[in-house]
C-alpha positions, 0 to 999 in steps of 0.5 A: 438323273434317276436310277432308270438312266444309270443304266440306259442309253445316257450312260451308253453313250457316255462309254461310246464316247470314252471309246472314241476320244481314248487317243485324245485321252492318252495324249493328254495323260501322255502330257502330264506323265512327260512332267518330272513332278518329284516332290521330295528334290527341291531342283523338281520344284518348278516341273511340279509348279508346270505339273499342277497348272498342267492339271488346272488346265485340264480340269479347265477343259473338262468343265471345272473352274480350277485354280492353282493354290500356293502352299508353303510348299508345292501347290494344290489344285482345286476344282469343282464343277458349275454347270447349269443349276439342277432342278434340285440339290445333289449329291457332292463329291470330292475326288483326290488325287496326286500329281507328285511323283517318286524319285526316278534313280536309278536311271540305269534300270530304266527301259526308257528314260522315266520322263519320256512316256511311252506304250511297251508289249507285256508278255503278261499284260499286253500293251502297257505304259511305262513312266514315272507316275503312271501307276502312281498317280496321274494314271489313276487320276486321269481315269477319273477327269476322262469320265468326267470329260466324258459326261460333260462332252455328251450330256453338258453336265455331270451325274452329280457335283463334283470337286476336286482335290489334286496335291502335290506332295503326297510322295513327300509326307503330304506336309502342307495339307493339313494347314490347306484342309483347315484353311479350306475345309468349308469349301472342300466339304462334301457329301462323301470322297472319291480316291484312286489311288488303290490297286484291283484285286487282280487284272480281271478282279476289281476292288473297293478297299474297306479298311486301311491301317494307321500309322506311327512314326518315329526316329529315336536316338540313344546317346552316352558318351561325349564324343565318339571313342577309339574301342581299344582305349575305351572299349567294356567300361564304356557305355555304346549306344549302338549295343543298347539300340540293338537291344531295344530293337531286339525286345520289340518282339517276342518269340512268337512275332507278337509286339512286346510293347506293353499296353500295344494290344489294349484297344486293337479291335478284331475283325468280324467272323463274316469279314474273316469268312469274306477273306478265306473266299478271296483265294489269296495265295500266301506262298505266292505273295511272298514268293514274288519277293523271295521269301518262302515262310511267314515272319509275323504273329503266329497263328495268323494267315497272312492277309489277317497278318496285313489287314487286322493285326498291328506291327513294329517294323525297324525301317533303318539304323544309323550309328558309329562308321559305315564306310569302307575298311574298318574303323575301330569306334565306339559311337557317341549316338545311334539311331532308328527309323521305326514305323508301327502299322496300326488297326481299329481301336488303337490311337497313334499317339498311346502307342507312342507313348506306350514305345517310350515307356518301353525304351525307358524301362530297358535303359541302362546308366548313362544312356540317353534317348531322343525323339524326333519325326514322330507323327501318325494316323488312326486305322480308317474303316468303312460301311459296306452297307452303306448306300454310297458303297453299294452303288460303287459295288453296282457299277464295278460289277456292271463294268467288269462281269463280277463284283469286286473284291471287298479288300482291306489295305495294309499300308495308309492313306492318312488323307482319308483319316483326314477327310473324316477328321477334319470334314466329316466325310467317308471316302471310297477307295476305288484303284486300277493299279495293279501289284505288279505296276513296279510303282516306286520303282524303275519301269513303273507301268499301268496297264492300257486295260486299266486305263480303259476300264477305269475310265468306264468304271469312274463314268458308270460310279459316277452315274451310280451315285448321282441316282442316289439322291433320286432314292434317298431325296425325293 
């Protein structure tokens, strides 16, 4: 396909198509969405075997050969794309997605039950569709294997050759797809990766996410005694690991909300005055942002808005303490251990494990005698950034534009993907991070919706992309 029917009557029919077969299309999402794929509740494990074979099925129909791929854990879907051969090599793409779906609980808080899909009235959003997982994946997902579905049935091919990449469990730490990727790597490897598993900017605003924070695990555990003691016996001589844990949380950050980790600022590279300048036009409202969860009045560095806050600056966030007795009444104990959760989001230029190594540094300088420190769960992934010169980037800037009337949002992600760190790790390929989510999607949450409009111009968004980048090769080949 050349640039000139990127914008002709074969992607015309293609949108027509789309319009036409929406009923069959939501059926089908509709089917998926009615499977409780919770990857992390071992008693899910067989719906997330019916859930990848219910998405092989699906490329199956669409055209692809697929199969279902055991792991050591939950399985993964591949498929690629064997129509006729073209007339000459073509661009590859890799679309990832994820079939595995957070826990429901609680079930109380739900309009209907999360497994039971179904259209609901939003006086904000209009018609929206409220499941577990519509948002989250499978309703992004199935944006893109309808277009496809769509070029198949209209022109017998695609734009381009695709694969696709579906796991099933993303929700629960992705364990298995590092071993998957290095056992298939050849076969993945693609010219570049598509993932839908971002938001817009706004319900009429599309985006294209072009930076993602990295990340730091880790769980440390600070010891002294042999055993827990009764306060009134042992209580002043007696070392308590929860005070020298607090301690040490308490020093994470100075009097102007800068990490206090020495050495956790070397590398960081800041953004560009024209990245800077590109985020002042987004309009973005800090009072509102933090308004929607009850806050009033930025906590982070000062002397940073809130965007630079979440796209361009690192953190040390605690997610939880554990230690001595939580229950109910009282119980006068002096711990023999206690423990933090802590997470550290990262920017370009810092390497998760110095910044590991610089936190253990910093909790060795603050422990007193007898006080003891362990480490566990601690992995991580480097901030990941993207060319948005580059042709593949443009092209997906074209055809949003094209669909939804103005160009998107060149937004930056403050949480991680550490699938995309991977795919550039492991197979030298960029990715595109396209989403129709929106903020407001509850996902992880009860009453998880995704927009009816989101699906629709999705779907068209992923057949005019697909068109987009297929021209490519037209330009940059011949």
């Amino acid at each position: 396909m050349n640039r000139s029917q990127a914008s002709n009557g074969a992607l015309q029919s293609v949108l027509d198509r789309l319009a036409r077969e929406e009923p069959r299309a939501l059926e089908r999402l509709f089917r998926l969405l009615a499977i409780p794929s919770v990857s992390t509740d071992p008693a899910y494990h067989q719906s997330c075997l019916d859930a990848a074979e219910c998405c092989a099925g699906l490329l199956r129909d669409t055209g692809f050969e697929a199969r279902v791929v055991p792991t050591r854990g939950k399985p993964m879907v591949v498929g690629h794309w064997r129509g006729a051969p073209p007339a000459k090599p073509r661009r590859r793409v890799l679309f990832y997605g994820h079939y595995d779906v957070q826990p429901p609980e609680p079930f109380e808080e739900w309009i209907a039950p999360p497994f039971d899909p179904r259209f609901v009235d939003d006086p904000h959003h209009g018609t929206v569709i409220v499941a577990r997982g519509a948002s989250d994946d499978k309703g992004q997902m199935m944006t893109f294997i309808e277009a496809a579905r769509a070029w198949r049935d209209e022109h017998g091919t695609l734009p381009l050759d695709v694969s696709v990449l579906i796991e099933g469990e993303e929700e629960s730490g992705s364990p298995s797809l590092g071993p998957f990727l290095a056992a298939h790597g050849a076969e993945l490897k693609s010219d570049l990766a598509l993932v839908c598993d971002t938001a817009q900017w706004d319900a009429d605003t599309p985006a294209i996410t072009a930076f993602l924070r990295g990340l730091a695990f880790s769980e440390i555990t600070v010891s002294g005694p042999s055993r827990d003691l009764h306060s009134g016996v042992y209580g002043g001589p007696a070392l308590n690991p929860l005070r020298v844990l607090a301690d040490i949380l308490a020093a994470l950050h100075d009097g102007e909300g800068r990490v206090a980790i020495p050495g956790f600022y070397d590398d960081i590279r800041a953004p560009s005055p024209a990245e800077l300048a590109g985020w002042r036009t987004l309009g973005f409202d800090d009072a509102s942002f933090l308004g929607s969860v009850g806050l009033s009045k930025p906590a982070g560095e000062k002397g940073f808005g809130v965007l630079e806050q979440l796209w361009s600056r690192p953190t040390a966030e605690i997610n939880g303490i554990v230690g001595g007795y939580g229950g109910p009444g009282t119980k006068t104990v002096i711990p023999a251990q206690a423990t933090a959760k802590l997470s550290f989001r990262l920017v370009p230029g810092q390497d998760p494990r110095k910044i590991l190594s610089c936190f253990h540094r910093f909790v060795a300088d603050l422990l007193p005698a007898d006080a003891k420190v362990s480490y566990a769960h601690e992995a991580g992934s480097q901030a990941v950034g993207f060319d948005t010169g580059a042709p593949p980037f443009l092209a997906a800037a074209r055809a949003l534009e094209a669909e939804w009337g103005k160009a998107p949002a060149i937004v930056g992600c403050g949480a991680s993907i550490p699938i995309v760190e991977s795919f550039r790790s492991r197979l030298g390929m960029d990715s595109l991070l396209i989403g129709f989510a929106l903020d407001d999607d509850r996902i992880h949450a009860p009453n998880e919706k995704y927009n009816l409009r989101s699906f629709t111009k999705g779907a068209r968004s992923w057949a005019r992309i697909l068109a987009e980048l297929g021209a490519i090769d037209d330009v940059v080949r011949t």
